[in-house]
C-alpha positions in Angstrom: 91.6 94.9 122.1 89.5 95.1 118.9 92.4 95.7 115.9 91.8 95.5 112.1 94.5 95.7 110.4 95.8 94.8 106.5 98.6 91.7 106.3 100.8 93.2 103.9 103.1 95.7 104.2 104.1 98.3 101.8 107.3 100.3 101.6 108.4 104.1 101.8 108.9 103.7 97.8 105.0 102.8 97.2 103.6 105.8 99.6 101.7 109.0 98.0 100.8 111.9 99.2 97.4 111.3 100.7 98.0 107.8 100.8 95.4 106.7 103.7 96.6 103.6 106.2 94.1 101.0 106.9 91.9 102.4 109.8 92.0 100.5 112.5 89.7 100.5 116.1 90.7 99.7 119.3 88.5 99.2 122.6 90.6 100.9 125.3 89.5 98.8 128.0 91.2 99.2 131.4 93.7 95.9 130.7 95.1 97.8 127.6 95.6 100.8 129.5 97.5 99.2 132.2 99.6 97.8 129.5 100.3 101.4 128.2 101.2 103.0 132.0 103.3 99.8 133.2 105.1 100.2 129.9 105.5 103.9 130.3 106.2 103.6 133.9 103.0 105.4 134.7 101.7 106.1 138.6 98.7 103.5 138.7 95.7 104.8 138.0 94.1 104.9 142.0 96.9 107.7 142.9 96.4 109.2 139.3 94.8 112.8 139.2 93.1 111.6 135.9 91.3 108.3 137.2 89.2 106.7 134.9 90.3 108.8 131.6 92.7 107.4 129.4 95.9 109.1 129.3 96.4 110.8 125.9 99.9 109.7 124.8 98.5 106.3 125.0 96.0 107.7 122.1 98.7 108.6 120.1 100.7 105.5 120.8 97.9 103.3 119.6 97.5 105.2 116.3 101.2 105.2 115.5 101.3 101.3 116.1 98.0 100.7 113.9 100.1 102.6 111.0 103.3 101.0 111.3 101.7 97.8 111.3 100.8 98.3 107.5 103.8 99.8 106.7 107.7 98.3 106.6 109.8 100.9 107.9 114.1 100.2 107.8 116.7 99.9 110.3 117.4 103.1 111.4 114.0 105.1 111.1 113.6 107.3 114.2 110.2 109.1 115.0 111.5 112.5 114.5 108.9 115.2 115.7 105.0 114.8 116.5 102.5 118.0 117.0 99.0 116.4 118.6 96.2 118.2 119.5 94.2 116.5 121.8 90.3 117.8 122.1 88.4 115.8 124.7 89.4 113.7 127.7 88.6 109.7 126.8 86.9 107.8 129.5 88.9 104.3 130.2 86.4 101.6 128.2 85.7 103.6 124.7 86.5 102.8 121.3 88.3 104.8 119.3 88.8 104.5 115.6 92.4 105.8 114.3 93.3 107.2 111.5 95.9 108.1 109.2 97.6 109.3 105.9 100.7 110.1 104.2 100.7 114.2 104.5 104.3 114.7 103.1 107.2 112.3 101.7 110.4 113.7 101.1 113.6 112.5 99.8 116.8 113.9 100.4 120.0 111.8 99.5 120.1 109.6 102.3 117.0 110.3 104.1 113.7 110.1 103.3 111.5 112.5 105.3 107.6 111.0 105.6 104.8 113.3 107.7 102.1 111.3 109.1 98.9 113.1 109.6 97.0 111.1 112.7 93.4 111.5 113.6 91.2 109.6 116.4 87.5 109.2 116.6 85.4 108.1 119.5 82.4 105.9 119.0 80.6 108.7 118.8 82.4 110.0 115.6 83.5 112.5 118.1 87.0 114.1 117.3 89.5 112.7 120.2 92.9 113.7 118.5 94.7 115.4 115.6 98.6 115.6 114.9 100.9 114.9 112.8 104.4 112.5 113.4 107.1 113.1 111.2 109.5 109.9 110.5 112.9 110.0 109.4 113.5 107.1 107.5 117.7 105.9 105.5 117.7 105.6 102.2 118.2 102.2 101.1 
C-alpha cells in the first residue's frame, strides 16, 4: 500500500469550509483487499460474484481512513450518515487517489456536526467515487 499522508493533526476548531485533507493514494493490490473482506467478514473472493473487482465499500473505507489520519477526532465521534455514488467497477491492482474536504461544519451546543465530501480517482484521473460522510463529533 502506497499512503501519503501529513504528520500533524489538526482539530474540529481549525477546520473551514472547503478545507481540503491531504490527498492521499493507495495501490489496492489483492493483499489489501483481503485485508478489507477478512475484516468485513467478506466471502473470499474465488466464490465472490465480483472476482477480480474491488469491492466498493472498501473504496470508501480507504478514503475515510486517509482523512482521519490528518485529523484528531474526540471520544465519542460516530460516523453519522454517508451518501456515495459509486461510478465504475475498480479492477483488484489499481491506484486510486482519494480525496477530500470539509463541505459543512456545524455547531450546536454539544455537538459539532462536520460533512465530509469524499472523491476517488483512478490512475487514469478517472472518477471512481463521490459521497459525502457526515460526522458527529462532542463538544469539548
Amino acid at each position: 500500500m502506497q499512503n501519503r499522508e501529513s504528520n500533524s493533526l489538526i482539530g474540529f476548531e481549525q477546520l473551514a469550509v472547503g478545507y481540503e485533507f491531504p490527498s492521499t493514494s493507495y495501490q489496492l493490490s489483492p493483499q489489501l483487499i483481503s485485508k478489507y473482506t477478512e475484516a468485513v467478514g467478506a466471502q473470499s473472493e474465488e466464490k465472490s460474484p465480483v472476482a477480480g473487482f474491488v469491492p466498493p465499500l472498501a473504496i470508501a473505507a480507504y478514503i475515510m481512513t486517509a482523512m482521519t489520519k490528518t485529523v484528531s477526532l474526540p471520544p465519542g465521534t460516530i460516523h453519522a450518515s454517508q451518501e456515495l455514488e459509486f461510478l465504475k467497477p475498480v479492477p483488484i491492482g489499481t491506484t486510486i487517489s482519494c480525496t477530500s474536504k470539509v463541505a459543512q461544519k456545524v455547531q450546536r451546543g454539544k455537538l459539532n456536526l462536520l460533512m465530509i465530501q469524499l472523491e476517488a480517482l483512478d490512475q487514469d484521473k478517472g472518477k471512481v467515487l463521490s459521497g459525502k460522510a457526515t460526522l458527529v463529533l462532542p463538544a469539548l
